[in-house]
C-alpha positions as CSV (number, residue, x, y, z in Angstrom):
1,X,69.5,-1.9,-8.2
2,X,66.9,0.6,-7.5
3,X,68.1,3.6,-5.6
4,X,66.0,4.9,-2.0
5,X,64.5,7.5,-3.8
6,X,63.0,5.4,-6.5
7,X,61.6,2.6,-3.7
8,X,60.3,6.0,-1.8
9,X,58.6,7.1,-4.8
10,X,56.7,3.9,-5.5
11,X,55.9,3.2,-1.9
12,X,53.7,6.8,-2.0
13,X,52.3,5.8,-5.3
14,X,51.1,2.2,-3.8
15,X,50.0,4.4,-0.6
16,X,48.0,6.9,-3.0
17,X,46.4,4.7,-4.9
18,X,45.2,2.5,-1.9
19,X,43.7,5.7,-0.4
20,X,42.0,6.1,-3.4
21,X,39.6,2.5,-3.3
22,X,39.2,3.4,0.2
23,X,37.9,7.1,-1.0
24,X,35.5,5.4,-3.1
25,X,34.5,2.7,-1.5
26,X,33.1,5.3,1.2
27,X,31.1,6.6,-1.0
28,X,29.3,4.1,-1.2
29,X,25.7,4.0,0.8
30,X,22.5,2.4,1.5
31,X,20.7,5.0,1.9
32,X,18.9,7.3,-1.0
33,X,21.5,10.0,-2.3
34,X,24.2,8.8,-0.4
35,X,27.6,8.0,-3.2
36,X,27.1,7.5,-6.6
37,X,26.7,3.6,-6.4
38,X,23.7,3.5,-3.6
39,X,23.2,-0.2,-4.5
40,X,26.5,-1.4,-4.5
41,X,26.1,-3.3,-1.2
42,X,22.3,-5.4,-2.1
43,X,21.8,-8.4,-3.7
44,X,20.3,-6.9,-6.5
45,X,19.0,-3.4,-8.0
46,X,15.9,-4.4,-9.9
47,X,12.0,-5.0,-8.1
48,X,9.0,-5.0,-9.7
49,X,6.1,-4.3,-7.7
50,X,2.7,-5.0,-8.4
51,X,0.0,-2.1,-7.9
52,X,-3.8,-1.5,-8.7
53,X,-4.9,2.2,-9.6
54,X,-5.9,3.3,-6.0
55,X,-4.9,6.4,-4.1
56,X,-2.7,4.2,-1.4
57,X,0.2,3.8,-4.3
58,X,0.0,7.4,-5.1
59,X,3.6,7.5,-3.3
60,X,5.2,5.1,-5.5
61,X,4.4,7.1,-8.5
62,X,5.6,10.2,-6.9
63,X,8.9,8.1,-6.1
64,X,9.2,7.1,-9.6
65,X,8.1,10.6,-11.0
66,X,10.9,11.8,-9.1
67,X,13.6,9.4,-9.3
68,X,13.7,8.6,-5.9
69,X,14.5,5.1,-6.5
70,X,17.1,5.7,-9.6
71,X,19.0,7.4,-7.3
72,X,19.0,5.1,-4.6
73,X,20.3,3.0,-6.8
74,X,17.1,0.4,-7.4
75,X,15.2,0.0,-11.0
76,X,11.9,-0.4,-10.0
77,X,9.1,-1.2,-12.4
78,X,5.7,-0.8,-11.3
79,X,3.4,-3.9,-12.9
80,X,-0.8,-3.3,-12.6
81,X,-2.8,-6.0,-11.3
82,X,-6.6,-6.7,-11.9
83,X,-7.0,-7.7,-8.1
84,X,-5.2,-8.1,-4.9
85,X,-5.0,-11.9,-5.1
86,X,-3.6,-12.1,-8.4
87,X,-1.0,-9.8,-7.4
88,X,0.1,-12.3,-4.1
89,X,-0.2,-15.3,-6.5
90,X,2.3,-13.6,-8.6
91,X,5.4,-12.9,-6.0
92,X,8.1,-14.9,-7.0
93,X,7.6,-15.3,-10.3
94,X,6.6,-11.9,-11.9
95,X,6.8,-10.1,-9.1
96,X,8.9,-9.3,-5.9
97,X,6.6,-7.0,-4.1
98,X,3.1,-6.2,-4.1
99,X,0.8,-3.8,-3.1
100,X,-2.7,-5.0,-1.2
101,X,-5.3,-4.3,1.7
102,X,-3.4,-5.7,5.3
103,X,-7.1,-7.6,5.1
104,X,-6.2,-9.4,2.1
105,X,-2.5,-10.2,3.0
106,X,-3.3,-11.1,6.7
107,X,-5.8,-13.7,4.9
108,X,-3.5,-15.0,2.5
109,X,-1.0,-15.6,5.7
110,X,-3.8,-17.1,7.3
111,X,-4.6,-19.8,4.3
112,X,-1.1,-20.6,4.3
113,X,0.9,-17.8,2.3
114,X,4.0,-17.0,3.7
115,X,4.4,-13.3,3.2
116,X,6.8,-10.6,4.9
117,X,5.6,-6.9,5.1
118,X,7.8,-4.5,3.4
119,X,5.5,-1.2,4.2
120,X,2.5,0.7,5.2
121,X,0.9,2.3,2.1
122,X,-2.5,3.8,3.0
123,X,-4.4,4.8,6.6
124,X,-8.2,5.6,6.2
125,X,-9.0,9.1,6.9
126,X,-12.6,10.7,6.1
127,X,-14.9,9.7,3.5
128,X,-11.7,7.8,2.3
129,X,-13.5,4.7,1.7
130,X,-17.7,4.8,2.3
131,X,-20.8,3.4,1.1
132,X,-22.0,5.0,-1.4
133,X,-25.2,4.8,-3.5
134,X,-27.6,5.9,-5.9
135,X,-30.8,5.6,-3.8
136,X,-32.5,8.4,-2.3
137,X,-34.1,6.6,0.5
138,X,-31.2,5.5,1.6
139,X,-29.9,8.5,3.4
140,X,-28.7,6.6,6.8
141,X,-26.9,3.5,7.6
142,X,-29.8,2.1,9.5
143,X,-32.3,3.2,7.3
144,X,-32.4,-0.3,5.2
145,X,-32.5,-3.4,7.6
146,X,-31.3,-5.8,5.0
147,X,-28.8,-3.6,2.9
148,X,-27.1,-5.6,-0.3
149,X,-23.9,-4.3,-0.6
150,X,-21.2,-4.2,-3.4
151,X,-18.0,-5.1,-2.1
152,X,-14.6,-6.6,-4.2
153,X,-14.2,-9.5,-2.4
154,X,-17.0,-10.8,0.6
155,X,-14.4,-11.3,3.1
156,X,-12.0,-8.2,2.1
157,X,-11.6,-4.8,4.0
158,X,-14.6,-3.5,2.2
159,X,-17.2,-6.4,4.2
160,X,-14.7,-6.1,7.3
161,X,-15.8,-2.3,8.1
162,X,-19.2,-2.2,6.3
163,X,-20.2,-4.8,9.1
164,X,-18.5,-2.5,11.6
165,X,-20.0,0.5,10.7
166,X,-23.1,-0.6,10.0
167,X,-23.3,-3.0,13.3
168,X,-22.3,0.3,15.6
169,X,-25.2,1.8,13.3
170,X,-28.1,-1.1,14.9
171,X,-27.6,-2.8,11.5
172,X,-27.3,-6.7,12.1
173,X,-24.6,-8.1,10.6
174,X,-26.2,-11.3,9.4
175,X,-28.9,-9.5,7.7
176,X,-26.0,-7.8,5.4
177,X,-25.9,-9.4,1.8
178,X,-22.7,-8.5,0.1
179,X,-22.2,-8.8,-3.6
180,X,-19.1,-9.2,-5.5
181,X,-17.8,-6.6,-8.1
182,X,-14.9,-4.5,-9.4
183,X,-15.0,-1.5,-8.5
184,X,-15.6,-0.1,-12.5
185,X,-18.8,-2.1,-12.6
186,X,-20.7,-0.8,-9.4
187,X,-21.8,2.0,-10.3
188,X,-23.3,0.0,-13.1
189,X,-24.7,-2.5,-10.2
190,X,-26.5,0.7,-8.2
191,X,-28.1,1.6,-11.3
192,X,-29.5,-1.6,-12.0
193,X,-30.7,-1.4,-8.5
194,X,-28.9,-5.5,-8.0
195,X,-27.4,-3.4,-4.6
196,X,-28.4,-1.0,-2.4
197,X,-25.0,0.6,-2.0
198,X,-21.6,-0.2,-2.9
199,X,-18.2,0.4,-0.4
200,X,-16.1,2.1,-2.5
201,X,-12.2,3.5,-1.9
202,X,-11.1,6.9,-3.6
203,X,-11.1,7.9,-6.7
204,X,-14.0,6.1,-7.0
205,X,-16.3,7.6,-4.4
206,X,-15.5,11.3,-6.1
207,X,-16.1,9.7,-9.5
208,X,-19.3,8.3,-8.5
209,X,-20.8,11.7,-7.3
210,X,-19.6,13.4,-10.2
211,X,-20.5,11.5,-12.9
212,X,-23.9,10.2,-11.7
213,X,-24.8,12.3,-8.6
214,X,-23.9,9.5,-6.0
215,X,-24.8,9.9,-2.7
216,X,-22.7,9.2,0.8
217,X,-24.5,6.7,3.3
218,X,-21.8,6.4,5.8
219,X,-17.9,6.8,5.8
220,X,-16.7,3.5,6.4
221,X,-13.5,5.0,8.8
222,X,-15.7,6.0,11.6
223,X,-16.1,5.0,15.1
224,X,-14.6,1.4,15.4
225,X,-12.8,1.8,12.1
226,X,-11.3,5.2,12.4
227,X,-8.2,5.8,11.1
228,X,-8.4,2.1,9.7
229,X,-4.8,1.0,8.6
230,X,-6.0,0.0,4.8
231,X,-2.9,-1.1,2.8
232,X,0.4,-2.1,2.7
233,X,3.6,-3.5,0.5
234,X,4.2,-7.5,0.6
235,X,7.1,-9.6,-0.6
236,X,7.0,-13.7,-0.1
237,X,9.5,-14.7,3.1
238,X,11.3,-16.4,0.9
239,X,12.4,-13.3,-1.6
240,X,12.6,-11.5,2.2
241,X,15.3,-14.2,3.4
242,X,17.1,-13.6,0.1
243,X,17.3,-10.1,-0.3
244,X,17.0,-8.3,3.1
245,X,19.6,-5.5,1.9
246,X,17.4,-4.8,-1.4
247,X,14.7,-4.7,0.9
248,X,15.8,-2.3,3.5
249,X,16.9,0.1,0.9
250,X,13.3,-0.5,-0.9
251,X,11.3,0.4,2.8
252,X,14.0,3.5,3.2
253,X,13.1,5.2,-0.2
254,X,9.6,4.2,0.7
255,X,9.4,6.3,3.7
256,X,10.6,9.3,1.7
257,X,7.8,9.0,-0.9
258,X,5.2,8.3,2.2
259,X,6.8,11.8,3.4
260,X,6.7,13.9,0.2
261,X,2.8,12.4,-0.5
262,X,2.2,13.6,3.1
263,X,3.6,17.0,3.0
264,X,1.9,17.6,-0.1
265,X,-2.0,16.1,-0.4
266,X,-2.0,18.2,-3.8
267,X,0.9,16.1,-5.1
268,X,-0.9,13.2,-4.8
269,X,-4.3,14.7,-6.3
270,X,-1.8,16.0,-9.0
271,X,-0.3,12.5,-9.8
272,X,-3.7,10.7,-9.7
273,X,-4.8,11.3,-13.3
274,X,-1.6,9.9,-14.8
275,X,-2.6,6.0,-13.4
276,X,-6.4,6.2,-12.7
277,X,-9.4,6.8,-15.2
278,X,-10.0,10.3,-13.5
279,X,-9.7,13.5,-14.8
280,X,-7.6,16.8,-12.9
281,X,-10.9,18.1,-11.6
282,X,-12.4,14.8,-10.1
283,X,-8.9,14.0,-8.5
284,X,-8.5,17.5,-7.6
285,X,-11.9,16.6,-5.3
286,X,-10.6,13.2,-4.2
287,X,-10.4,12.8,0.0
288,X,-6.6,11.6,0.6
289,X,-6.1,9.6,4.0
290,X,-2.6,9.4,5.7
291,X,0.7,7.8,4.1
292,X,2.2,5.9,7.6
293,X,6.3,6.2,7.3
294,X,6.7,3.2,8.8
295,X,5.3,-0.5,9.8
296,X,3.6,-0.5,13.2
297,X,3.1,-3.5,14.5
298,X,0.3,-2.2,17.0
299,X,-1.2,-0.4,14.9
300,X,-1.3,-3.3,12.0
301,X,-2.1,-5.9,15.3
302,X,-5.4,-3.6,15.4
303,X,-6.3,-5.3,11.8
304,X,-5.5,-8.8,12.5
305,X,-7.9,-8.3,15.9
306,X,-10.9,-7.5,14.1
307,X,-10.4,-9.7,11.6
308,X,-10.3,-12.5,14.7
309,X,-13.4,-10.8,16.2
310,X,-15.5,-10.8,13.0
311,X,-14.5,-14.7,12.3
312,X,-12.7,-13.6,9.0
313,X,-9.5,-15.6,10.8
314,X,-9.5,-18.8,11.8
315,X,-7.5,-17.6,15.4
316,X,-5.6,-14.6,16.1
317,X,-2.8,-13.5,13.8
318,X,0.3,-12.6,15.9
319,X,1.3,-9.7,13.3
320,X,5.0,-9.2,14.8
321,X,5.8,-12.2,12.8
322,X,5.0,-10.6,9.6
323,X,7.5,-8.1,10.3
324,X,11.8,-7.6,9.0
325,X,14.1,-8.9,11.8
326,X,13.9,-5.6,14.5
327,X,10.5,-3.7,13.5
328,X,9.4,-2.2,16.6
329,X,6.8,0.0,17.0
């Protein structure tokens, strides 16, 4: 028969021990840093995340480059892309999030597509994305009435604020012939004199004037395209439905690479050269815009508008939709 004592005794051991799961389950967090098993809590600690080598996804490098998403608890693996469509065509099977202009995505939404927004990646600041060419006549926006104009895709952000820039300009907008090419081959396309100018994002715009003496006609994020939200981060709804912890801890170590890129433009020059055909003194040059910490949806409404205005959209695109449950601006 055990004695008081003895009962005592293993009554504090079974009241120690509990304390102890408690203790460490505690420790446990969503949020970067916070325990030593962040992810314990989401459905799963592996996205990969398809990017393109542009200066908007600077952050995620810098994230990855610092482990800011080990020690969050998330494996991320960051997956190129040869274009912004392939990349959406490809979430939910090799790929859970990817990176593309709000143009692009809010298109895709509009062809059917359904799509969540997991983050702001890139705003347009100056000479951030411009025409640029090779022609020295063509030292004004107005200065060609019927401009041919490279652009990735004819109905992308590149055509969406060309026609806005150059319409403010006294350029008519049907008189605007837009040609389609990567961004590698137009400097290839100015030469050849098949376009007049090509609207071009950074690096490429630094590249361009370095390695063949390109000239700026217009920066594209001027008057009515100022400040221009340019990209963001996109899963399908359905991976969005599934995984909304993952998610949530994905935007929150997000925000703290949009923060470090922001406090430090060099950084991002700096990290540049390790995913983009550039070398330390071209990115060194390279005009960096603004890394948004958050979605906004009247800010990103703004995008969807124009698109409406300039017929790119078959109606208007209520962007709140696109948002996680409780995004507010």
């Amino acid at each position: 028969m055990p004695t008081r004592a003895h009962v005592l005794r293993r009554a504090a051991a079974l009241v120690a021990c509990a304390l102890t799961v408690v203790s460490t389950t505690a420790g446990c967090s969503l949020l970067p840093g916070g325990g030593d098993d962040g992810a314990t809590d989401i459905e799963r600690n592996t996205l990969r995340i398809g990017v393109m080598p542009v200066v908007d996804v600077a952050p995620l490098r810098i994230a990855i480059n610092e482990k800011l998403f080990d020690k969050a608890g998330l494996q991320v693996q960051l997956v190129p892309q040869t274009s912004e469509d392939e990349g959406i065509k490809q979430l939910d099977t090799t790929l859970d999030i990817t990176w593309a202009s709000h143009v692009t995505l809010f298109r895709k939404v509009a062809e059917g597509t359904q799509l969540q927004l997991q983050g702001e990646a890139y705003q347009a600041g100056a000479n951030s994305m411009a025409l640029v060419t090779t022609d020295p006549a063509y030292d004004g926006p107005a200065k060609i009435a019927k401009p041919r104009i490279a652009v990735v895709n004819d109905d992308d952000i590149g055509a969406l604020t060309t026609r806005a820039v150059l319409d403010t300009a006294g350029v008519e907008k049907q008189g605007i012939a837009f040609r389609e090419f990567p961004f590698d081959q137009m400097v290839t396309a100015m030469q050849s004199k098949t376009v007049d100018a090509a609207w071009m994002t950074e690096p490429f715009i630094t590249k361009a004037q370095r390695d063949i003496g390109a000239r700026v006609v217009t920066d594209t994020a001027i008057g009515p395209t100022k400040d221009f939200p340019m990209s963001g981060y996109a899963s399908s709804k359905k991976f969005a439905d599934g995984n909304p912890k993952t998610l949530a801890l994905f935007r929150s170590v997000l925000r703290d690479a949009q923060q470090a890129a922001s406090n430090n433009k060099l950084t991002v020059q700096d990290v540049l050269s390790s995913y983009v055909d550039v070398d330390q003194q071209t990115a060194a040059l390279v005009s960096v815009g603004t890394f948004p910490l958050s979605l906004n949806p009247i800010r990103l409404q703004r995008v969807a508008d124009m698109m409406d205005t300039e017929d790119v959209l078959p109606g208007r695109l209520d962007v709140q939709q696109l948002l996680p449950p409780g995004t507010t601006s």
